[in-house]
C-alpha atoms as a printed R data frame, in Angstrom:
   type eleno elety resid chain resno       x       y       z
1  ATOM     1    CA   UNK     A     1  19.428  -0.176  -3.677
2  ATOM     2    CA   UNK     A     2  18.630   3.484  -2.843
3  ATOM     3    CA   UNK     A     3  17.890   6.597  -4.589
4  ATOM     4    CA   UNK     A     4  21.816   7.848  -4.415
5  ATOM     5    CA   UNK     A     5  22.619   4.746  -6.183
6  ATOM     6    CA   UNK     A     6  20.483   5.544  -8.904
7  ATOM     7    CA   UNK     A     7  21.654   9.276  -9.191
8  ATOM     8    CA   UNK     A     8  21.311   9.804 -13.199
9  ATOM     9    CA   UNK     A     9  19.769   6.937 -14.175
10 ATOM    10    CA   UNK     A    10  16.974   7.832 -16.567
11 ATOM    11    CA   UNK     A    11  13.327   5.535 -16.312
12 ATOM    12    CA   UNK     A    12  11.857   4.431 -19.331
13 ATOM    13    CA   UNK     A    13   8.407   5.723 -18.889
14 ATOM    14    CA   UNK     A    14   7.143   2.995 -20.912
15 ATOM    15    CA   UNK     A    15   8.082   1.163 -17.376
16 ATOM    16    CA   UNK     A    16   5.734   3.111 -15.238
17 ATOM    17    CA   UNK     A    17   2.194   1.662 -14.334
18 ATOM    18    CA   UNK     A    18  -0.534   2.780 -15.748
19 ATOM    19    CA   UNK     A    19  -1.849   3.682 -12.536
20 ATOM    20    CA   UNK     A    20   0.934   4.781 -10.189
21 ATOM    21    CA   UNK     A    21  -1.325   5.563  -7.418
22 ATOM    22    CA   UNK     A    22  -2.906   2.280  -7.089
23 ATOM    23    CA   UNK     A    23   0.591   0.354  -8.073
24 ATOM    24    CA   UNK     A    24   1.981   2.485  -4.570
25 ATOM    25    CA   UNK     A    25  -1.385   1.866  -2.783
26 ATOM    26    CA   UNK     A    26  -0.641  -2.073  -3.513
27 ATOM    27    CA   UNK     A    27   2.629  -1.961  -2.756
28 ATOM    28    CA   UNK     A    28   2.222  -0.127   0.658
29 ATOM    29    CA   UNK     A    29  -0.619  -2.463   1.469
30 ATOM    30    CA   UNK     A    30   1.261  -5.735   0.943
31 ATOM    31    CA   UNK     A    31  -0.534  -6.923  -2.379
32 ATOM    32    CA   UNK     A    32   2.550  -7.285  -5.068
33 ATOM    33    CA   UNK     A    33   4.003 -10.715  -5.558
34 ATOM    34    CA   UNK     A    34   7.900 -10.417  -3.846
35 ATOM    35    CA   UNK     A    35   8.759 -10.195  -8.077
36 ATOM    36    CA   UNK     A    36   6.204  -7.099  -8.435
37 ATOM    37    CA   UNK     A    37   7.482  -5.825  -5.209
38 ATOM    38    CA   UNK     A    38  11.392  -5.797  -6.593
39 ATOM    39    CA   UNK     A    39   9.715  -4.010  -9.825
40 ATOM    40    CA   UNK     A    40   8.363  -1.813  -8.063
41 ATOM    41    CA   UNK     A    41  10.975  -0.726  -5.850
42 ATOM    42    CA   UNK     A    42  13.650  -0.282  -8.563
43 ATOM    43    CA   UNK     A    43  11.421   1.911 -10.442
44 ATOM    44    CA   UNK     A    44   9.987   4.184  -8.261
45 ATOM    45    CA   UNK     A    45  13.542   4.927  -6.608
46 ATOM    46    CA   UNK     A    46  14.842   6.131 -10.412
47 ATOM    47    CA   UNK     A    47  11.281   7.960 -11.848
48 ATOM    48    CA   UNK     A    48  10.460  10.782  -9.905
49 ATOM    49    CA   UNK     A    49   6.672  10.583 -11.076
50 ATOM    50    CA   UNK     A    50   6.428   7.508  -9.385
51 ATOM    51    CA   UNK     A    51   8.670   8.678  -6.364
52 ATOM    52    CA   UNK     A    52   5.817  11.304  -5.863
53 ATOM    53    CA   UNK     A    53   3.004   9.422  -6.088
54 ATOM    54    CA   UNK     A    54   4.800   6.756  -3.608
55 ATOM    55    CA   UNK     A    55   5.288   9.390  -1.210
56 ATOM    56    CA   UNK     A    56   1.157  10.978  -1.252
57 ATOM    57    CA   UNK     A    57   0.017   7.526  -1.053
58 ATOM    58    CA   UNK     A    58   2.376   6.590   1.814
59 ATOM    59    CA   UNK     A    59   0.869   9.599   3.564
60 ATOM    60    CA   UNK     A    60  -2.291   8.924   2.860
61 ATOM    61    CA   UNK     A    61  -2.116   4.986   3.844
62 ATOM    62    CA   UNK     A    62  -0.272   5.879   7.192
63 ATOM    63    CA   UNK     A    63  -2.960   7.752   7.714
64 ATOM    64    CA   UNK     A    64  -5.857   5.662   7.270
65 ATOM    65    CA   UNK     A    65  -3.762   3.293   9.432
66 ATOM    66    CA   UNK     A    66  -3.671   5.306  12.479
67 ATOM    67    CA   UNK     A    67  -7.889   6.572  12.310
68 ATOM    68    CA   UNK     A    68  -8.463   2.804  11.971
69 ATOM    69    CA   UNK     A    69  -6.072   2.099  15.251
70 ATOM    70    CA   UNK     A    70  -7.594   5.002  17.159
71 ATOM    71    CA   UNK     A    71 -11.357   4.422  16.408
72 ATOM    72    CA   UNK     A    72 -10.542   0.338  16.941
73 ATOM    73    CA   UNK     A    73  -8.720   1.535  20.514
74 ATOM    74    CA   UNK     A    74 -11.974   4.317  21.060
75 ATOM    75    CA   UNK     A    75 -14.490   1.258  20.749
76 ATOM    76    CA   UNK     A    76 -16.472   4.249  18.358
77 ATOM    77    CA   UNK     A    77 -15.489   1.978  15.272
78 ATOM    78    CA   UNK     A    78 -18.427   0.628  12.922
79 ATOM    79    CA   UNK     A    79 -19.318  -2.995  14.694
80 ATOM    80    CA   UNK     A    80 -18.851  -5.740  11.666
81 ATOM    81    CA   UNK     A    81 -22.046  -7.853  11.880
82 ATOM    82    CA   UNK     A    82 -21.444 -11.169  12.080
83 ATOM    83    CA   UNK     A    83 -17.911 -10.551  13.818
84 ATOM    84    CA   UNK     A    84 -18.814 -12.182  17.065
85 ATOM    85    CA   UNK     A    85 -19.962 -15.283  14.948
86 ATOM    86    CA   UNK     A    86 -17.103 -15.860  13.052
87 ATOM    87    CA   UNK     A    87 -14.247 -15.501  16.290
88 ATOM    88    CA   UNK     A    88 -16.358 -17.881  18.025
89 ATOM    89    CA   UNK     A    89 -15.925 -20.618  14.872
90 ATOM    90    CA   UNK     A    90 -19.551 -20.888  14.325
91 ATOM    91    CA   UNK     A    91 -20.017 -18.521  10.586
92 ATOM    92    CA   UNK     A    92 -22.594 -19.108   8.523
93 ATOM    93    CA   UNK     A    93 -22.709 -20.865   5.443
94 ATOM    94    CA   UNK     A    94 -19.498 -23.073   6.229
């Protein structure tokens, strides 16, 4: 399905989530049940509020994605104590 498909379809707004921005951020991030994922997907391609708020936070996430990648590649990244422990199988407390 794809926005021209959905050309003059109204959304119920009673259908959009209380909190688009965090409903797009979970989405983006891979946190929605496949079901929750379908939701998603068929509302946000027929409410344009949604549509909008999907598009800043796909910005925004692609974003964050690529500093993470190029301060992980830059070895200038903040060192995770503990890290070298748990690759190594030996974390504490299991």
């Amino acid at each position: 399905m794809n926005r021209a498909s959905l050309a003059g379809r109204t959304p119920d707004p009673d259908r959009c989530p209380r909190d688009p921005q965090e409903s797009a951020e979970a989405y983006l991030l891979g946190h929605l049940r496949p079901d929750e994922a379908r939701g998603f997907e068929d509302h946000y391609l027929a409410c344009g509020r949604c549509a909008a708020v999907f598009e800043e936070s796909r910005a925004f996430v692609t974003a964050m994605k690529q500093a993470a990648g190029r301060l992980c590649r830059s070895g200038k990244g903040p060192r995770v104590r503990g890290a070298a422990t748990a690759r190594s199988g030996g974390a504490r407390g299991s």
